[in-house]
C-alpha positions as CSV (number, residue, x, y, z in Angstrom):
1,X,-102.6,23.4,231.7
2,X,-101.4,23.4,235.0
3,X,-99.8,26.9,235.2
4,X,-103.2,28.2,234.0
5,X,-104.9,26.1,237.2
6,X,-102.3,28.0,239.2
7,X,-103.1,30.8,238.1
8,X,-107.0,30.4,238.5
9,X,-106.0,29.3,242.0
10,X,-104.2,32.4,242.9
11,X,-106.2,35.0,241.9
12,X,-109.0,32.8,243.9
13,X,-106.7,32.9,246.8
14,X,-106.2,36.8,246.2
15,X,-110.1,37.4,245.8
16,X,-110.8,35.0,249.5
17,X,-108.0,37.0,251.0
18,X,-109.7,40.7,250.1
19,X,-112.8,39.9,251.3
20,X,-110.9,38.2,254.8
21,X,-109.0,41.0,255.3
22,X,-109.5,44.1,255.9
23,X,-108.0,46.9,254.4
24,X,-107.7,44.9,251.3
25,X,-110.2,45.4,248.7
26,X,-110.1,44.0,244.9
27,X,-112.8,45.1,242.3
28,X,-113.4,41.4,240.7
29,X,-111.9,38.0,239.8
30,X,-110.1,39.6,236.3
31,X,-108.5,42.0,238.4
32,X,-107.3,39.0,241.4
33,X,-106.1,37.2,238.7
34,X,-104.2,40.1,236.6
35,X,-102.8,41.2,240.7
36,X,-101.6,37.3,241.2
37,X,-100.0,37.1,237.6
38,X,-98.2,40.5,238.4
39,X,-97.4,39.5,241.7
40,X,-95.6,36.6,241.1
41,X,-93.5,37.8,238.3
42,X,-92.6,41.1,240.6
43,X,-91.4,38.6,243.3
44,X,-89.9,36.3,240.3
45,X,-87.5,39.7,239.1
46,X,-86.6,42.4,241.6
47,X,-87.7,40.0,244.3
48,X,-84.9,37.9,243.6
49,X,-82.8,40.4,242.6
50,X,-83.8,41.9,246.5
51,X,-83.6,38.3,248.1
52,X,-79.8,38.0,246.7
53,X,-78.4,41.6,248.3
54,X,-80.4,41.2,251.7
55,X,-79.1,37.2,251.8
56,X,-77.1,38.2,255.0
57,X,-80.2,39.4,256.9
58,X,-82.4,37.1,255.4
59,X,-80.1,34.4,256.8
60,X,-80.0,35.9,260.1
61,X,-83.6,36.7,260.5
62,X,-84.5,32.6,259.7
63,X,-86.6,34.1,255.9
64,X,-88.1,37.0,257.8
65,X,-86.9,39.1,255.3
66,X,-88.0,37.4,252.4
67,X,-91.3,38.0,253.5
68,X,-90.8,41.2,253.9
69,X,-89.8,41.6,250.8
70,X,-93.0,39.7,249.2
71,X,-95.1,42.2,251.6
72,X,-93.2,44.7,249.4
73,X,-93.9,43.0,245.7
74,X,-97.8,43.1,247.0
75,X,-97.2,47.0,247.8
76,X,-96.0,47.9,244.3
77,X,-98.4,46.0,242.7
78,X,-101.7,47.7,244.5
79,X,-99.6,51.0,243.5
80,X,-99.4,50.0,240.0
81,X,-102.7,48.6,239.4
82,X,-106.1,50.2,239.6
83,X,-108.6,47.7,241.2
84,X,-106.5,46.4,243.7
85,X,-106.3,48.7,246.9
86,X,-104.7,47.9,250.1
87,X,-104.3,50.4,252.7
88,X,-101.4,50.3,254.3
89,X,-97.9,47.7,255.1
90,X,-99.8,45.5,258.0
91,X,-103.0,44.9,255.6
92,X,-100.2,43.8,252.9
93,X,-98.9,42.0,255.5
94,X,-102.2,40.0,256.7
95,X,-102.8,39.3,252.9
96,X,-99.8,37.5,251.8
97,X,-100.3,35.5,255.2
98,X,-104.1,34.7,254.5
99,X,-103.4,33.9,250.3
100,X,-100.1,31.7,251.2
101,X,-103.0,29.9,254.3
102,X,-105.7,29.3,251.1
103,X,-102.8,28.1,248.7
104,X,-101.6,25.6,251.1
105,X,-105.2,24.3,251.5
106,X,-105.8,24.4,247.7
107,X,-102.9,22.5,247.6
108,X,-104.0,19.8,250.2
109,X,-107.4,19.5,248.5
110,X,-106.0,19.0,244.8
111,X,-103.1,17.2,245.9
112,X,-99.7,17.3,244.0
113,X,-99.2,14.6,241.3
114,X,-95.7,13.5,240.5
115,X,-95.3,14.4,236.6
């Protein structure tokens, strides 16, 4: 139950973060949702697969390049997917800034509980 809430949540956060930034622009809450499932499992697979070769930079750069490299997961999805649209690397950019922002204060609002 709560991975589906998670998921709700996400594809929320997605659909808030295409209409805050611009460049960004997703047809509909099926779509957010189908772009935050794909999303995560992108960054859960050749994201960590990316995150484990660039550990030297990533450690150097304090996890500048792990966000980099979910800037990049976001990329290929809006490549892959039709409905989901995002101009260019600093809209990508803005939009994993602004969903990670409306996640946190999801979180806040929900609260974690401790099962």
């Amino acid at each position: 139950m709560k991975l589906i809430i998670e998921i709700l949540l996400m594809g929320l956060a997605m659909l808030l973060g295409s209409y805050l930034v611009p460049g960004v622009r997703i047809d509909g809450f099926g779509t957010a949702i189908i772009a935050a499932v794909l999303i995560a499992l992108a960054n859960a697979t050749i994201g960590f697969v990316l995150r484990l070769l660039t550990f030297p930079i990533n450690f150097l750069t304090l996890g500048l390049m792990s966000f980099i490299i979910t800037v990049l997961m976001i990329l290929l999805v809006a490549n892959m997917m039709k409905g989901f649209y995002i101009s260019g690397f600093f809209a990508a950019a803005f939009l994993a800034i602004v969903v990670a922002i409306i996640k946190a204060l999801f979180g806040t609002i929900a609260g974690t509980d401790n099962d």
